[in-house]
C-alpha positions in Angstrom: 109.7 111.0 174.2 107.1 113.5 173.3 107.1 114.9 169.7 108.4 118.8 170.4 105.2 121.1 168.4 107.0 123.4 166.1 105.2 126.8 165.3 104.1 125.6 161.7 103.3 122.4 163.2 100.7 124.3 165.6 99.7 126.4 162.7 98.9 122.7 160.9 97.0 121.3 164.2 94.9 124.5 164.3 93.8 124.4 160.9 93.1 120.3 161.6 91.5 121.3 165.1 89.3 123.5 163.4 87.9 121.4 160.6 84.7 120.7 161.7 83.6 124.5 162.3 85.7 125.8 159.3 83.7 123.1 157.1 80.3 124.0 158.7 80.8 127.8 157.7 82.2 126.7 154.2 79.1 124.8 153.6 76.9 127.6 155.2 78.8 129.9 152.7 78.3 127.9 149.9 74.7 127.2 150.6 74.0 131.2 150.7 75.9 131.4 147.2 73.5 128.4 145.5 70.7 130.1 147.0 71.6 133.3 145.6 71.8 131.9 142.2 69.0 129.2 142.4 66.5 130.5 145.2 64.7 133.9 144.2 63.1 135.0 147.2 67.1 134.2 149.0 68.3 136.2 146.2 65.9 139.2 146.8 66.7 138.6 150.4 70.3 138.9 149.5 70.3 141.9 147.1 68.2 143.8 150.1 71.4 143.6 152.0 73.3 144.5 149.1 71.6 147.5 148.7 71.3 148.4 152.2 75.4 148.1 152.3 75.4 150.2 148.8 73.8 153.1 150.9 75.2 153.0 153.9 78.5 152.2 152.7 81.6 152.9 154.9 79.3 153.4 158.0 78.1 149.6 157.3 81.7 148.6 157.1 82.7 150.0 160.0 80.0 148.9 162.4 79.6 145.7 160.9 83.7 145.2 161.2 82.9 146.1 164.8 80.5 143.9 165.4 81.6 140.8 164.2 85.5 141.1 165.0 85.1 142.7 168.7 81.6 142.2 169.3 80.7 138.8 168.7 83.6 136.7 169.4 84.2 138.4 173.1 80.3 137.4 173.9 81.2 134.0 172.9 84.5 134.0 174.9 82.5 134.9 177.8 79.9 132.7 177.3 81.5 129.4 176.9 84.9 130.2 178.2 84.7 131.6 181.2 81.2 130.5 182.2 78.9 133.7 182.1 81.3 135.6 183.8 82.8 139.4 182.6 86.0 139.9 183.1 88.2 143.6 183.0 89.7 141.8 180.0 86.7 141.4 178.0 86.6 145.2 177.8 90.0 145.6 177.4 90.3 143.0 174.5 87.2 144.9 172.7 88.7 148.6 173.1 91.8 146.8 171.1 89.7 144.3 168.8 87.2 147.6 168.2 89.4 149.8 166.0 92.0 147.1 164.9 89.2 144.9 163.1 87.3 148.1 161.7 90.5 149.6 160.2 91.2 145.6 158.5 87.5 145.7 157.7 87.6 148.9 155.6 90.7 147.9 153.9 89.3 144.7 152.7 86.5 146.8 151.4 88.9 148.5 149.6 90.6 146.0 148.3 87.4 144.6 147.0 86.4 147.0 145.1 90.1 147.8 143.9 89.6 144.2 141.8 86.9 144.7 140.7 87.8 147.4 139.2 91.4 145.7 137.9 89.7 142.2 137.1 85.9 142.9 136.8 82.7 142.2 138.6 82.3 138.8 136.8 81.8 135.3 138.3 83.7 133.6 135.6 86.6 130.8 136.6 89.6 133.0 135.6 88.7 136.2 137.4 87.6 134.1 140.6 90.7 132.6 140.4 92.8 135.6 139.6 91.2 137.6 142.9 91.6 134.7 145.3 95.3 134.8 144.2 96.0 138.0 144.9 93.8 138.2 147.6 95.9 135.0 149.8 98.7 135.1 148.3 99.6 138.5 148.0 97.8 140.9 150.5 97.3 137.7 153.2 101.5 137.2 153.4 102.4 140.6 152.5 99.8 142.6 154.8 97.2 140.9 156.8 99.2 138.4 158.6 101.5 140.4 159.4 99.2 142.7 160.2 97.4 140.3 162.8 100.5 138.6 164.2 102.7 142.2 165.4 99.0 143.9 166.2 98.5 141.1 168.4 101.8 140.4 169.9 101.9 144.5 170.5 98.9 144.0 173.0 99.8 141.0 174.6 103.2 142.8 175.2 101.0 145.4 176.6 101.0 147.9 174.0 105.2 148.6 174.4 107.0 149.6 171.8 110.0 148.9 173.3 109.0 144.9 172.9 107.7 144.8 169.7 110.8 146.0 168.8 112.8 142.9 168.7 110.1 140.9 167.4 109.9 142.9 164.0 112.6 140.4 162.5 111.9 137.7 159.3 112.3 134.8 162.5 109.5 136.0 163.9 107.7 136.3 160.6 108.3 132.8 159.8 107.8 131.7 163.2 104.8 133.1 163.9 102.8 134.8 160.4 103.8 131.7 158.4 101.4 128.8 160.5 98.7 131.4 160.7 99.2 131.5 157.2 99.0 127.7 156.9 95.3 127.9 158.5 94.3 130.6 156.5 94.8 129.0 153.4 92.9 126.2 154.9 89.9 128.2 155.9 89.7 131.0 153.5 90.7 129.7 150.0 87.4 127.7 149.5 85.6 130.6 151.8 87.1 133.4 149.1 86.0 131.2 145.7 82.4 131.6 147.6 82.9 135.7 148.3 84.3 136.4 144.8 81.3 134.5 143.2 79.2 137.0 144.5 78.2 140.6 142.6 80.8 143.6 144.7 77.9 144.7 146.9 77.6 141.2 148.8 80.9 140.4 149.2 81.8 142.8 151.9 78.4 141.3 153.9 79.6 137.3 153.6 83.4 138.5 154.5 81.8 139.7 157.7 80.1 136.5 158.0 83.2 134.7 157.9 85.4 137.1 160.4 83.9 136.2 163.5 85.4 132.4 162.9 88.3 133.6 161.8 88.8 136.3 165.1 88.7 133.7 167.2 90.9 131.0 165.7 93.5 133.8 165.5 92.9 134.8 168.4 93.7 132.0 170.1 96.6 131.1 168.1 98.4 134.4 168.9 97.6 134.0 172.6 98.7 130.6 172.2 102.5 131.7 171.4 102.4 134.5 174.3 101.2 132.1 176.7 98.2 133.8 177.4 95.4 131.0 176.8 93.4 130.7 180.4 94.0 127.5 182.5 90.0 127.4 182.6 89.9 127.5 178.9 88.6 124.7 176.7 91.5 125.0 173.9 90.5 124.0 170.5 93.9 122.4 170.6 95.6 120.3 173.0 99.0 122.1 173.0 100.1 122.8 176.6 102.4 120.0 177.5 104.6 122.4 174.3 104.4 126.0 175.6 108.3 125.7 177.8 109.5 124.5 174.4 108.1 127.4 172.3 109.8 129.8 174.5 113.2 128.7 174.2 
């Protein structure tokens, strides 16, 4: 008898399934933050891009939310998923991704500078520690996952109200939000020690960095419960002996 997949169970396997990547960009991150504090010429490298975000401000958030949330990832899906070829959807998943992933990028701006304004622009233990718990496990359960599961399940319902509706319940939270949450924590706790060890000005930059990974593993885990993965697809999982038993 097959083992049935639970939602957190897939939220587990995800996370697992996407160790190797998520440990490549947590060494990638931390190699930027040792060069930043041990490598001058990275440093100046690094406080150029600080400076250019510092003057362009919002405008830099924006397009660079853009960019890496919508932009990126859908070049990537059409490269090695579907072989080259555009599809309708592409540009229908980037007018969504577009404005969903610059609104999320500006309020993690926000939120950025909010504590460091609370807690301090310091890289000490206590405030790095103090941020990252407020940042995942306060505003990750409380807004962004949320956020990301119903803003996701609204389009794959094809942007009816009427059937988000019944999915607005604590069952779906815990269904769905809580094993996204699971791989999160996996991904972004030790990513998020990196970001808050950086002065304000950079860590808006390395978050962006970090979203494109992240766009796609959500992606495809919110696809994955609305049975919308392509059957010419390479999942990052293998899931699809499950998907009858999800449904019921």
């Amino acid at each position: 008898m097959s083992r049935r997949r639970t939602p957190w169970l897939i939220g587990w396997e995800a996370a697992k399934a996407n160790a190797a990547p998520a440990f490549v960009l947590q060494s990638v991150m931390l190699a930027i933050l040792l060069a930043y504090y041990f490598h001058p010429p990275s440093a100046a490298l690094l406080n150029a891009l600080a400076d250019f975000k510092q003057r362009h401000g919002l405008t830099f958030v924006l397009i660079a939310s853009v960019i890496v949330g919508a932009l990126l990832p859908e070049l990537f899906v059409i490269m090695f998923f579907q072989r080259g070829r555009i599809r309708l959807q592409n540009a229908r998943n980037f007018v969504f991704n577009a404005p969903f992933w610059a609104f999320d990028g500006f309020l993690v701006n926000l939120m950025y500078r909010a504590m460091a304004e609370w807690l301090g622009d310091r890289a000490s233990v206590p405030i790095v520690a103090a941020k990252i718990c407020l940042d995942q496990f306060g505003y990750n359960p409380f807004f962004a996952a949320p956020f990301g599961i119903w803003g996701y399940a609204w389009k794959n319902a094809e942007y009816s109200f009427a059937k988000l509706r019944p999915l607005l319940t604590c069952q779906y939270y815990r269904e769905h939000a809580l094993p996204v949450l699971v791989a999160t924590w996996a991904v972004w706790i030790p990513l998020m020690a990196v970001i808050y060890s950086l002065p304000l000005a950079l860590q808006f930059p390395l978050f962006a960095l970090a979203l494109a990974f992240w766009v796609l593993m959500m992606t495809y885990m919110t696809n994955r419960f609305a049975g919308k993965i392509e059957a010419d697809a390479e999942l990052p999982i293998s899931v699809a002996d499950d998907l009858e038993e999800l449904k019921r």
